[in-house]
N, C-alpha and C positions, 0 to 999 in steps of 0.2 A: 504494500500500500504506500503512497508516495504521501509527502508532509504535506501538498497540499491537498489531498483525499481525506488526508486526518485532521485539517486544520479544520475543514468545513463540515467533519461528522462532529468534533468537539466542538464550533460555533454554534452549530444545528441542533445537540444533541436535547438542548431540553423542550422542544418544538418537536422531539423525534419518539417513539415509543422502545424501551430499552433494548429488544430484539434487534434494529434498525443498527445498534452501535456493531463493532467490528468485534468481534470476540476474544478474549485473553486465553490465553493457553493456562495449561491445568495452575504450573508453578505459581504464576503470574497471580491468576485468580487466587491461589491459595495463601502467599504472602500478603497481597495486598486484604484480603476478606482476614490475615492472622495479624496485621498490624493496626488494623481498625477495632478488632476486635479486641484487641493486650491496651488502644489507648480508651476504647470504652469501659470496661473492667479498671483500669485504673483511675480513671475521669470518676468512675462511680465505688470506685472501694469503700472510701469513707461510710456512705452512706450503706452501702452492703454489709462490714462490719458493724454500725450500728444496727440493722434489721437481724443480723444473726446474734447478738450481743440480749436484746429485747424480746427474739424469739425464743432463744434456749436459757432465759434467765432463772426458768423454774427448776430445772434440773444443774443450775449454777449452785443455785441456793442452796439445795438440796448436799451437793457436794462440798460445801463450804468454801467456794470459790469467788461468792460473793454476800457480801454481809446484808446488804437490802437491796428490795426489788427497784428496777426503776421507775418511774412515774409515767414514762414517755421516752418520746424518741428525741426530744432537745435535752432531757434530764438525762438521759444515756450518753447524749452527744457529749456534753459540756463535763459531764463527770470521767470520761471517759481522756476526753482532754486534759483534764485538771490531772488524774492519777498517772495517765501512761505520758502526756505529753502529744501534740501533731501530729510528727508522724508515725505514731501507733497504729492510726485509724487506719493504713495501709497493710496493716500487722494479715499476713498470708494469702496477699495478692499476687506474690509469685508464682504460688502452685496455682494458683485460680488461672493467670496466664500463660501459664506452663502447658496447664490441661486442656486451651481452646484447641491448641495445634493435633494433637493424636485424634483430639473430635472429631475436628475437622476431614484429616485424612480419612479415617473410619468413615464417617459419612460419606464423604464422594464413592468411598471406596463399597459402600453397602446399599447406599440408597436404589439406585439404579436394580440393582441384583433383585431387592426384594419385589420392587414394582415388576419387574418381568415376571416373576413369580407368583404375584397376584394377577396382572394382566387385564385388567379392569378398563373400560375407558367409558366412559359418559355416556356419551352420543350411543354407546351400542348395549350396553348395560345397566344404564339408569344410572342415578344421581346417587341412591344410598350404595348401592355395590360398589361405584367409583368412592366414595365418602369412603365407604370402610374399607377397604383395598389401602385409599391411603394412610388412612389410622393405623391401619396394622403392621404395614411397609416402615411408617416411620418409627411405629413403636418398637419394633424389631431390630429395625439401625439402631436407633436408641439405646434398646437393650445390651446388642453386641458392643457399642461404644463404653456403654459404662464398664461392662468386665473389665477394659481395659484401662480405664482415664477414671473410677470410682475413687480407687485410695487418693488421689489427687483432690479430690473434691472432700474426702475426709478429713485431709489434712489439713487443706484449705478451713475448714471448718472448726477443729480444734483451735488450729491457730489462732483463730478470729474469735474462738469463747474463751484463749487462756490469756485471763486478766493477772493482774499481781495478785496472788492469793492473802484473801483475809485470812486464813488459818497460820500462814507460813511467811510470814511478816514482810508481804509484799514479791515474793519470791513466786516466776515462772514456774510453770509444770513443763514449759518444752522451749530448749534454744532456737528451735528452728524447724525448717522439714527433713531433714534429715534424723534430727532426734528424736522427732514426733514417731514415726516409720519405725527406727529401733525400738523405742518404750513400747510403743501398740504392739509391734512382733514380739516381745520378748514376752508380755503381760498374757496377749491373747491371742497371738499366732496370726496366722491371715484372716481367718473369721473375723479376728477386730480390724481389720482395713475394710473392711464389706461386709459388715452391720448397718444394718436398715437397706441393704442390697435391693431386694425383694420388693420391696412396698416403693421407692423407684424409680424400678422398671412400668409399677402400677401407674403410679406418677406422669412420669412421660408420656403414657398412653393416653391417659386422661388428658393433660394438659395440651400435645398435641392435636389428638384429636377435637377437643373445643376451638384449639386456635383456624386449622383448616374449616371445622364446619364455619367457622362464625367467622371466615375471612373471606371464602369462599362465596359465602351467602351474599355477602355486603357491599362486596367489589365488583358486581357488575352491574349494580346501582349508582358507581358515582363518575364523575368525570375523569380522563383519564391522561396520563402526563400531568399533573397536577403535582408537587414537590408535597404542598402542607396539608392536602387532603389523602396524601399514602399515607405521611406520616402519622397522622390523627387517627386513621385507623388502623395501622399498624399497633399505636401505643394502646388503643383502646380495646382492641382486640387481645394485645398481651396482659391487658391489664385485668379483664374478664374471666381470661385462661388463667392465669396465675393467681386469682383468687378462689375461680374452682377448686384449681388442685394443690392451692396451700396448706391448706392438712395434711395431706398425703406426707409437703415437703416439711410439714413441723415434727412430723412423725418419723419421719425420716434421718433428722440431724438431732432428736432427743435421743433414738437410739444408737445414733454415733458416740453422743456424749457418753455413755456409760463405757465405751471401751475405756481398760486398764482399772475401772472402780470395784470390779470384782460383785457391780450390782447389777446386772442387764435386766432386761427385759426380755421373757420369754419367748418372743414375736411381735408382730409390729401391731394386732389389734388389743395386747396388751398393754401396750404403750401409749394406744389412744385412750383406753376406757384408763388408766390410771390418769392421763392427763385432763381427760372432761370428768372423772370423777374428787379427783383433790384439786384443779384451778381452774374449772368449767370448761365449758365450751369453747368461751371465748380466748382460751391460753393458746388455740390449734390457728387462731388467726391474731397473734401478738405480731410485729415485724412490719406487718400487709402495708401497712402506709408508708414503711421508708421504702417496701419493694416496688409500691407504685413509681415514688421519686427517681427509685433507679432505673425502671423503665426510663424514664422521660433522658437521663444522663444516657446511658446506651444508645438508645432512641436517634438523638439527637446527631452524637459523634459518628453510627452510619450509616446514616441516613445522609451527612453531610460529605462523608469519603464517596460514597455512593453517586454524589453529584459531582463532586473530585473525577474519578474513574475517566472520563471520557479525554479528559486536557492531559491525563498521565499519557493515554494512547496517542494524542496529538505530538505530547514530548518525544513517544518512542520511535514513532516516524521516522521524525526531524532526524534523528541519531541513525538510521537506517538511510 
């Protein structure tokens, strides 16, 4: 493609429907989708560790790792500031960035496989067989992705509930992710990196499949090339999904926490009925409002690479 075939699909491109732009090769597509992704997750850490911090603060409690609950998501912020310091609030956003890239691959590398496998299409099978074809296609990548990228997201998670302990006069449970990994193996073997394993892979199914149906439904109702009307629904549709199946993920990172405590929980519907029975209901949706926020910080960052993309292909021309 010559620079000026590229200058004028990058001039054109937001007058253009995204199919119309010139296509990235796999690499291409997967760095630039893995550096949008490491500056979204870090743009939104702060506010990620405060929702994981406010979600799992009852089984905090419980282990002595924090002396009172929070009030809220400013009273977590600010206190969380005060004790640890700024940049705390980043405390194991590496492994959260670490673990987009294997996603990532894993998906390109499954998605495609399951959908032949289902083989479904619309137009020749109706709307729910295609609907469910995709739910289960994705739930599936999903599933195989997490075998592999799960203890990453453990750790990721530990990291982000290990405050300075009120028992242990201010003193960490883990230096880092590499200690985290040793202590968990050593305490509880592999089963403790893939506790709450199971409930998920529920998870994803769930979440995904709302996010398809209720994206699906709503986008060929609205105008299209329109930058802040994807965006709105994008955020809104994530925001529906991810309230759906926020239980699932409160349930999920409560039974993470017990790895190494030597107190688990039996399975993961044990975990719920302990948590709606000792801090109600409402303990399984604690977090939801800074998960919203972080929507809008993700959201935002690319959605805005995303509008980037086209002027990168225009640079690579030129260079060609």
């Amino acid at each position: 493609m010559s620079a000026n075939n590229a200058s004028a699909a990058a001039a054109s491109a937001p007058k253009k429907a995204r199919q119309d732009l010139p296509k990235l090769g796999f690499w291409e597509e997967f760095m630039i989708s893995g550096v949008a992704a490491g500056a979204a997750k870090t743009a939104a850490a702060p506010i990620e560790r405060v929702k994981l911090l406010v979600q799992n603060q009852g089984e905090m409690i419980k282990q002595g790792t924090l002396d009172r609950p929070y009030s809220g998501v400013m009273n977590c912020l600010t206190r969380t500031v005060k004790t640890e310091g700024l940049y705390a609030l980043w405390r194991g956003n590496l492994s959260n960035v670490i673990r987009y890239f294997p996603t990532q691959a894993l998906n390109f590398a499954f998605k495609d496989q399951f959908k032949r496998m289902f083989n479904y299409k619309k137009d020749r099978d109706g709307y729910m067989k295609w609907f469910m074809g995709n739910m289960a296609s994705g739930g599936l990548a999903g599933a195989v992705s997490l075998c592999f990228v799960y203890s990453l997201d453990y750790v990721r998670t530990r990291l982000a509930n290990d405050t300075k302990s009120a028992k242990k006069g201010g003193e960490r449970q883990y230096n880092g992710m590499v200690d985290c990994y040793i202590k968990t193996f050593k305490s509880d073997g592999l089963m403790g990196l893939y506790r709450g394993f199971c409930v998920s892979c529920v998870g994803i199914v769930a979440y995904r499949g709302f996010y398809f149906g209720l994206y699906d439904t709503l986008q060929p109702m609205l105008p299209v090339n329109n930058f802040i009307v994807n965006f709105m629904l994008g955020w809104i549709v994530t925001i529906v999904s991810g309230l759906i199946s926020y239980p699932l993920d409160t349930v999920r990172r409560r039974m993470m926490m017990t790895s190494g405590t030597g107190k688990n929980y039996r399975n993961s519907f044990e975990c719920f009925t302990q948590c709606v029975k000792n801090e109600g209901m409402a303990s399984l949706f604690r977090g939801a409002g800074a998960n919203i926020l972080r929507g809008v910080a993700g959201a935002l960052v690319l959605s805005g690479v995303d509008a980037i993309k086209p002027y990168y292909i225009m640079a690579r021309a030129k260079k060609d």
